[in-house]
C-alpha positions, 0 to 999 in steps of 0.5 A: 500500500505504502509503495503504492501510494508513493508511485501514484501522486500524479494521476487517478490510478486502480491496480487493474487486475482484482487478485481478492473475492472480498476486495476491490484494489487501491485507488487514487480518486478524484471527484472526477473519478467519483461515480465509476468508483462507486458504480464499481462498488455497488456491482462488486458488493452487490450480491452481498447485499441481495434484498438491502438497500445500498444507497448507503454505500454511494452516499458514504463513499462520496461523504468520505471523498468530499471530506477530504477536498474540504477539509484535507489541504493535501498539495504537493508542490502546489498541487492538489493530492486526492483521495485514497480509498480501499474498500472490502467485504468481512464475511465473518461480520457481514460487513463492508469497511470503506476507508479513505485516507489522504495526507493532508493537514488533519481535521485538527490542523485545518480547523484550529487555522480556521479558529486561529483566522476567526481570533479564537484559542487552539483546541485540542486534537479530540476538540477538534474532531468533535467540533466537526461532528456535533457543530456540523461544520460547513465553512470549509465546504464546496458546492460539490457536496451531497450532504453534511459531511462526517456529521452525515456519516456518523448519523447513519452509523448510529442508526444502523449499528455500523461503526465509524473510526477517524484517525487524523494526526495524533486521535483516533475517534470511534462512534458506535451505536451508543458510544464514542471514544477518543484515544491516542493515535498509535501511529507516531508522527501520523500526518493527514486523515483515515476515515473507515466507515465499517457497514453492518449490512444486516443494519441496512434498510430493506430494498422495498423501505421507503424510509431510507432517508431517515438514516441520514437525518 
């Protein structure tokens, strides 16, 4: 993965040849690239979710996707680096994890720049995070986005029995159910942004359900 992500800074790039039943290969995305990803994990996990609704699985991947453009300030030379995103299917759990990473500045570094340009005190790592969950913040979004970010997946991941874990520089959060937790990153010297959303696909709501926007209210 390490060198993969080293040789594919300068374009979207998949690996071609799928070597795993249960995963889709690494792929450096843009927003360009967004729905084809997509469409291939709808046909790839699809016979995994016979009879559930899989909207939740489009909505999730473009919430992580447009997290990073909003919030990672990823560039290398004054270029913009995507997203990297990897997703598989856990048969012993009957769940999908999508997981998108990128090496930007961290949730905690764009948002204490952004209280440091409004005059207010730096706030802790966890702060931060939670800052951009509960306030459901919108002053670094673009007009591409679909819905309301992280606070958006965290909703669903509540209502659902899913689970969602960010790491971004030295926290890692963890929301359940009817629990969330801050803890140190194990990782040292960990800069940018993971974001794994683990889909309990018997949590999903049944295809003939009209009430599929509920998940994300």
């Amino acid at each position: 993965i390490v060198e993969f992500v080293r040789t594919n800074s300068e374009k979207p790039f998949t690996i071609k040849k799928n070597v795993s039943s249960t995963a889709l290969p690494p792929r450096r995305i843009d927003t360009e690239h967004l729905n084809s990803y997509i469409s291939d994990v709808l046909v790839f996990f699809g016979a995994k979710c016979i009879g559930k609704e899989t909207t939740i699985l489009d909505q999730s991947i473009s919430e992580l996707i447009n997290n990073v453009y909003d919030h990672a300030a990823s560039t290398v030379g004054g270029s913009t680096i995507d997203a990297y995103i990897f997703s598989q299917y856990y048969p012993e759990k009957n769940s999908i994890s999508i997981v998108v990473g990128d090496f930007g500045i961290g949730i905690p570094g764009k948002a204490n720049k952004y209280f440091k340009e409004q005059g207010l005190p730096e706030r802790s790592s966890a702060d931060c995070i939670q800052w951009a969950l509960e306030l459901n913040q919108s002053s670094f979004s673009h007009p591409h986005n679909r819905g309301k970010g992280l606070n958006n997946i965290q909703s669903f991941v509540k209502a659902s029995g899913s689970i969602l874990r960010i790491f971004s520089n030295d926290v890692v959060f963890k929301s359940e159910a009817s629990k969330e937790s801050y803890s140190k990153n194990p990782i040292d010297h960990f800069r940018g942004t993971v974001v794994e959303v683990e889909i309990n696909i018997s949590g999903l709501p049944d295809e003939e359900e009209s009430a599929v926007e509920g998940f994300w209210e």
